[in-house]
C-alpha positions in Angstrom: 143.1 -38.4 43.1 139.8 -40.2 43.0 140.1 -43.8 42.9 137.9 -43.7 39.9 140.4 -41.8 37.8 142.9 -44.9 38.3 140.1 -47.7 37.1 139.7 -48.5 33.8 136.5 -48.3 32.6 135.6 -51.7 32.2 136.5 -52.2 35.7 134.2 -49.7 36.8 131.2 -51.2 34.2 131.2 -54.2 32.7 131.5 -53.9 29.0 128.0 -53.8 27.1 126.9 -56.1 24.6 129.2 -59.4 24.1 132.7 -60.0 25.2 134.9 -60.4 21.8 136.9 -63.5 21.6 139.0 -62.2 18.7 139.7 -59.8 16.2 137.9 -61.4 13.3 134.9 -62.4 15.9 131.3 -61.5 14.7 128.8 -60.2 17.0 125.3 -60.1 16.7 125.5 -56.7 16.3 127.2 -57.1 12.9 125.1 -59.9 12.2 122.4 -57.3 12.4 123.9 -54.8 10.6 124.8 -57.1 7.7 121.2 -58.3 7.8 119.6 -54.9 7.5 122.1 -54.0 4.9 121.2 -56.8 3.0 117.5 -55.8 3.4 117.8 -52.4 2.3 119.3 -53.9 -0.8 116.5 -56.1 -1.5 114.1 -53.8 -0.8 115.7 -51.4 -3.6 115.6 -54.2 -6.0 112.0 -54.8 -5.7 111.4 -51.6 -6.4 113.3 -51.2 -9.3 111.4 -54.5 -10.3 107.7 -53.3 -9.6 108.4 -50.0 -11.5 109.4 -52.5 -14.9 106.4 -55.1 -14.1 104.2 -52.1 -14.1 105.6 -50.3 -17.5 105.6 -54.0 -19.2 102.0 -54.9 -17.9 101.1 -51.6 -19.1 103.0 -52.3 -22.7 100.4 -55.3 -22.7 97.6 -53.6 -22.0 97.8 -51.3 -24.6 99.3 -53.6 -27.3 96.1 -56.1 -26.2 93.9 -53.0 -27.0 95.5 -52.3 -30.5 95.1 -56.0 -31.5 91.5 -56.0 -30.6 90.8 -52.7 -32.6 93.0 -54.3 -35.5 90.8 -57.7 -35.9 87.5 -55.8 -35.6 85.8 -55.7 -39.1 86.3 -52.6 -41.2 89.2 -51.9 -39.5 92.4 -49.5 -41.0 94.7 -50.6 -38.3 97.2 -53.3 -39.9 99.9 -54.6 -37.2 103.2 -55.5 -38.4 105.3 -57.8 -36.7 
């Protein structure tokens, strides 16, 4: 037998990343993870959001058009609110 097979492996490396202090310990690893999560999930909202501020500004737009054709003189366009 080698006298590697009978190490362990963290007595052969040391253990990457941080040394865990407990069980419910965070590492910056999950810090990161969590943070990225939470970007993702941000990132999707603002989409969702620019899609609506574009189909409302939109709305505007063309309701800002009708109004002006409706208060021109002559005109057959009556608005009812």
């Amino acid at each position: 037998l080698a006298e590697g097979d009978l190490l362990a492996p963290e007595e052969i490396l040391e253990p990457r990343g941080e040394p865990l202090k407990g069980a419910t310990e965070v590492t910056s690893t999950d810090r990161r993870r969590h943070r990225k999560k939470l970007m993702r999930i941000r990132a999707a909202k603002r989409k969702v959001r620019d899609a609506i501020a574009i189909k409302t500004k939109d709305q505007r737009i063309a309701m800002a058009k009708i109004v002006k054709m409706a208060h021109k003189p002559g005109s057959k366009v009556k608005i009812a609110r």
